[in-house]
C-alpha positions in Angstrom: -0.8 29.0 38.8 -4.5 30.3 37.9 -7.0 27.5 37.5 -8.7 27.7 33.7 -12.2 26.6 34.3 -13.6 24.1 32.2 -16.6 26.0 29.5 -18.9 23.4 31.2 -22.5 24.1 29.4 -25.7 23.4 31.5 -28.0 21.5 28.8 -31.6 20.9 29.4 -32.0 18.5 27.0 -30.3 15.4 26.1 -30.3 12.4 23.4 -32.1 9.7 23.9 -31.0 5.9 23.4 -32.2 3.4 20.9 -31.0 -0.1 21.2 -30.6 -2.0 18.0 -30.3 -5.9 17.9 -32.0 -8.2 21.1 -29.9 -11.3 22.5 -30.8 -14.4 23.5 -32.1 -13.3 26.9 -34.3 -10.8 24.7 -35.8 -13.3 22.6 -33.1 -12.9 19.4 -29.9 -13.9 18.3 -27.6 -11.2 18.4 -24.3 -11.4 20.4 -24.7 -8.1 21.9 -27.4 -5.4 21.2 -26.0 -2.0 20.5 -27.3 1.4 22.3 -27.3 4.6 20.0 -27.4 8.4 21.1 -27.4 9.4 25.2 -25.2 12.1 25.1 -26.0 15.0 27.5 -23.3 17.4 25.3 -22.0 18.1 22.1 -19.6 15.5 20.9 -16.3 14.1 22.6 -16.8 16.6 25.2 -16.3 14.2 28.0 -17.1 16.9 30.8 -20.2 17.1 29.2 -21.5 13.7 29.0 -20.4 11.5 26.5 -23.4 9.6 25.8 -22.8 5.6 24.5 -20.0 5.1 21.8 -20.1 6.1 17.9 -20.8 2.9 16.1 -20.1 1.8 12.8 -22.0 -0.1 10.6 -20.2 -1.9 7.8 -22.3 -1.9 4.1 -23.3 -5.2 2.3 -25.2 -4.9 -1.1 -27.1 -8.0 -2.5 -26.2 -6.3 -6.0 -23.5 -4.7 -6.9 -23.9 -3.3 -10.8 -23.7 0.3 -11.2 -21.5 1.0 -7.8 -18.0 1.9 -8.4 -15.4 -1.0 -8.4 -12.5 0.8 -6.6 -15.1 1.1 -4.0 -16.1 -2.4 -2.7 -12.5 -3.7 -4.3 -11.2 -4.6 -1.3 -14.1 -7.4 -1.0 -14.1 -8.9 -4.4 -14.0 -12.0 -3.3 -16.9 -11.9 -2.1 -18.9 -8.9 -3.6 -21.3 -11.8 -4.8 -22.3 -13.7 -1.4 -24.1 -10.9 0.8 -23.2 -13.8 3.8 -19.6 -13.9 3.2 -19.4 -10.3 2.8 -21.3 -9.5 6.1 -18.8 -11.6 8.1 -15.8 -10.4 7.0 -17.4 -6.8 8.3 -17.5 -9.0 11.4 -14.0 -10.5 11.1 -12.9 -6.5 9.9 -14.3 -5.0 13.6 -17.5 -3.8 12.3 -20.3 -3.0 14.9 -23.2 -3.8 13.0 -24.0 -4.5 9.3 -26.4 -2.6 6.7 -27.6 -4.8 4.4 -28.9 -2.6 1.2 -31.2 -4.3 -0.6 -30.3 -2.9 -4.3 -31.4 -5.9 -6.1 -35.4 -4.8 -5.9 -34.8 -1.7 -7.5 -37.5 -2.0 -10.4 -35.0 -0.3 -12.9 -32.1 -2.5 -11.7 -32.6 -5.9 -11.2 -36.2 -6.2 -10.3 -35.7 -9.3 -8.2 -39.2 -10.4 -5.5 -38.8 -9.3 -2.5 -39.0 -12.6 -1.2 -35.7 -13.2 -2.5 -34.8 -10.5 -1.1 -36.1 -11.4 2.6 -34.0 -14.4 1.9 -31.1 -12.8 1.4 -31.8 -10.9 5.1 -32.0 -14.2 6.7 -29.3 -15.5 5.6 -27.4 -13.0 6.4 -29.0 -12.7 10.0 -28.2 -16.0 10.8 -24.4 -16.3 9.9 -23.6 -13.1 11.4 -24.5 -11.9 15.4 -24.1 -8.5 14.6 -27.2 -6.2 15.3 -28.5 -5.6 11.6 -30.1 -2.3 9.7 -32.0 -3.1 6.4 -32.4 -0.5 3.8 -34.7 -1.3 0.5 -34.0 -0.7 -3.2 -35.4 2.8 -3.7 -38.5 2.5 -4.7 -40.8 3.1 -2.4 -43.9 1.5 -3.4 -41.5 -2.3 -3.3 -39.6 -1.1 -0.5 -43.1 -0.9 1.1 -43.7 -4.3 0.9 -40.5 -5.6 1.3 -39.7 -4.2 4.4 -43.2 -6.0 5.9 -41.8 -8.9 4.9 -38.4 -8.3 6.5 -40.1 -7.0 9.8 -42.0 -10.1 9.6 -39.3 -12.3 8.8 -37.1 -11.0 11.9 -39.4 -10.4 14.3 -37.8 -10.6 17.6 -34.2 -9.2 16.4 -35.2 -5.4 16.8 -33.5 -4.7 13.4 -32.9 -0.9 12.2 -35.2 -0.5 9.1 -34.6 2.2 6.4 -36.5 4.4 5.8 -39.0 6.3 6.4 -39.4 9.3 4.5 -42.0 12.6 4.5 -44.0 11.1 2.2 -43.2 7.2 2.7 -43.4 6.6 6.4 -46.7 5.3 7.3 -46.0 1.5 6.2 -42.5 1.0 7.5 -43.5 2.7 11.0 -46.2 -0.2 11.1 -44.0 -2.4 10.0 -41.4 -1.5 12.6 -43.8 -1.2 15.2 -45.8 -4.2 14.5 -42.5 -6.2 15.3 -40.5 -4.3 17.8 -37.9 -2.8 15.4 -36.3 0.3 15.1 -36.6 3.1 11.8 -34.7 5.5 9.9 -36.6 8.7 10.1 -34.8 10.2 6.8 -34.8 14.1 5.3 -33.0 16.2 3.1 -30.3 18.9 4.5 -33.3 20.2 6.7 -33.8 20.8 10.5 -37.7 22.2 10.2 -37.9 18.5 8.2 -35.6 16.5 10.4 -38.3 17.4 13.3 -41.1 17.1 11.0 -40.3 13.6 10.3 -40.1 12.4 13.9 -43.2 14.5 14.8 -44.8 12.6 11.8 -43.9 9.2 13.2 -44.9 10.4 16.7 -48.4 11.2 15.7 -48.6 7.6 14.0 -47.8 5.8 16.9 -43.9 5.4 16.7 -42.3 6.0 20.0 -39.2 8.2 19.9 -37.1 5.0 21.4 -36.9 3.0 18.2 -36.4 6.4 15.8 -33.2 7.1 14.5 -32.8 10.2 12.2 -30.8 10.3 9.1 -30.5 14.0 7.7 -28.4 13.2 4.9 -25.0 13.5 4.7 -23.6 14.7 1.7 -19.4 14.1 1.1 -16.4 16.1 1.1 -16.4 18.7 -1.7 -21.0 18.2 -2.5 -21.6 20.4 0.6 -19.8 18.9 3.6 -20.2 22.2 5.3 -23.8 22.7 4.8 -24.5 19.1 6.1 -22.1 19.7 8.9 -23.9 22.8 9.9 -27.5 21.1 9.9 -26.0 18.1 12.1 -24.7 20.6 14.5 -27.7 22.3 14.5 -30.0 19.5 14.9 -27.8 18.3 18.3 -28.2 21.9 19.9 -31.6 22.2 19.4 -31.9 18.6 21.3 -29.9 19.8 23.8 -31.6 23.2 24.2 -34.9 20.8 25.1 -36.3 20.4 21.6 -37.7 16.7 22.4 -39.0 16.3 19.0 -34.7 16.3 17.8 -33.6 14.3 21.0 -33.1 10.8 18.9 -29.8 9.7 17.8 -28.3 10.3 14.2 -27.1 8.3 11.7 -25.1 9.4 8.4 -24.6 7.3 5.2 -20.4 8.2 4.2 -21.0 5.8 1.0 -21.9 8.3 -1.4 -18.6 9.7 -0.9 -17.2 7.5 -3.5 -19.7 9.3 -6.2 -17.2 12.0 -5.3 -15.0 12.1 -8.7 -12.1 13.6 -7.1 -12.6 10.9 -4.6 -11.5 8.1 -7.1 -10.0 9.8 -10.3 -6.8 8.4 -11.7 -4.5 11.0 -10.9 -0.3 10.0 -10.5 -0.6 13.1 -8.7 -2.4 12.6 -6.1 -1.5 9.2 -4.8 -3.3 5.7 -4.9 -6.9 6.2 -6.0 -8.6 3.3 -3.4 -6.3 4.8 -0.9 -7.8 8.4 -1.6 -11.2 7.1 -1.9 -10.9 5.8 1.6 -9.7 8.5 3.4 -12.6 10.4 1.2 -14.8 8.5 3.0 -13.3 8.6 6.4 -12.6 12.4 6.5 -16.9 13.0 5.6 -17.1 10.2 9.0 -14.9 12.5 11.1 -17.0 15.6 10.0 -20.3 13.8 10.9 -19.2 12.6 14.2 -17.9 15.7 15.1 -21.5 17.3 14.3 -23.4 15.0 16.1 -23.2 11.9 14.6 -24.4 8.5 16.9 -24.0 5.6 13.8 -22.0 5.6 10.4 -22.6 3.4 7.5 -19.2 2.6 5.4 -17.9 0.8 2.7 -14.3 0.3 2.7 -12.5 -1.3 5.4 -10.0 1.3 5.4 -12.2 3.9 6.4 -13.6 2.0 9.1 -10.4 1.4 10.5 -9.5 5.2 10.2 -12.8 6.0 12.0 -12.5 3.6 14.6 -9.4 5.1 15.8 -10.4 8.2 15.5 -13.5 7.4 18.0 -11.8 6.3 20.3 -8.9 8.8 20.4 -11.7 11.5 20.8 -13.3 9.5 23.9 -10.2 9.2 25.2 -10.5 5.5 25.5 
């Protein structure tokens, strides 16, 4: 029989790792800290180098008004108690939690910040799991608020969202000041994807607490083109681009602003059902593309994704 050699590519570059969360030996409280990124090949392509494993990062809101009920139905009960809600990610087989601070959106709820920092504690010490904190939106309160949160958790290295092209110098302090790691985020662009890191670079961040988010958009808002920036983004850190060697992350939630994702249709099956797999089939895209951390909503999806992971590693 003739052998089929393996299409083995010879990479010069590789992602680099990022550890999120520090146990007790490292001065924090998290059961187990989690390393991003590492791969030395394009996804799943074991022959290539796998890198560490896809994590998944279950959502938590402090406020809830204005998302889509089907969405977060499946934790009702406890929709109202970030705490509750972050341990039942825990409970669900969630690898981290992203807390999204929605209450200090100034055209939402407008709460301090310091309640808001509150809310991060608490949540921080119920639940062991490493922990990314995004703000409200607005960057001038997100500003300040995310001080306080670096401040507040200063010796967890917590993931802290995000830094933006015009937004990054105060949460890269921030981060930095306390030994956390950032979400260097940009829109659907590699030229701004590298920008960003080169940005944070020049400001003193090093590339070992940056992880980028280039925006994912959801099945059926342009899936493909997000998919094609991803992939894009992961060969050009694998050609030796150093400035695109730091491991991604992609937000599936908007998925559920999808309205085919959740429309009442007999048709098409069970809405929350179809809203999940909405979700879970933008993950698959994502981690086929290059994808190191996802952030989901509905324990359905994370379920689907999970397996999916480690189907594709072969584990």
């Amino acid at each position: 029989m003739v052998e089929v050699p393996i299409p083995k590519e010879k990479w010069s570059g590789k992602i680099g790792t990022v550890t999120i969360g520090n146990s007790p030996a490292e001065g924090g409280s998290r059961s187990a800290p989690i390393m991003l990124g590492g791969g030395s090949g394009m996804p799943f392509l074991s022959y290539e180098g796998l890198g560490h494993k896809q994590r998944l990062a279950g959502e938590v809101l402090d406020y809830t008004e204005g998302v889509p009920e089907l969405s977060i139905a499946a934790f009702s009960d406890v929709a109202n108690d970030p705490v509750a809600w972050a341990a039942r990610w825990k409970e669900l087989g969630a690898d981290m939690i992203c807390l999204k601070l929605r209450s200090l959106d100034p055209e939402g709820k407008d709460a301090p910040a310091e309640d808001a920092v509150a809310t991060v504690l608490s949540v921080l010490k119920a639940v062991d799991l490493p922990l990314m904190v995004y703000g409200g939106g607005n960057t001038e309160k997100d500003a300040n608020a995310m001080e306080l949160v670096s401040n507040a958790c200063a010796g967890e290295r917590v993931l802290l969202g995000q830094a933006e092209e015009n937004a990054y110098k105060s949460i890269s302090a921030a981060a930095t000041a306390n030994g956390h790691a950032l979400i260097a985020y940009s829109n659907l662009d590699v030229n701004l994807a590298k920008q960003m890191n080169i940005l944070l670079a020049d400001f003193g961040t090093k590339l070992e607490n940056v992880v980028m988010d280039p925006l994912m958009a959801a099945l059926g808002v342009g899936l493909e083109y997000s998919y094609s920036v991803n992939e894009r983004i992961r060969l050009a850190a694998l050609m030796g681009d150093r400035m695109l060697q730091t491991p991604m992350c992609c937000d599936l939630t908007s998925s559920w602003e999808t309205r085919e994702a959740t429309e009442e249709n007999a048709a098409w099956g069970d809405a929350e059902e179809r809203g999940a797999w909405w979700e879970a089939t933008t993950g698959l895209a994502a981690l086929l593309s290059g994808a190191d951390l996802l952030i989901v909503r509905h324990p359905r999806s994370l379920e689907i994704l999970k397996d999916a992971i480690e189907e594709l590693r072969g584990e």
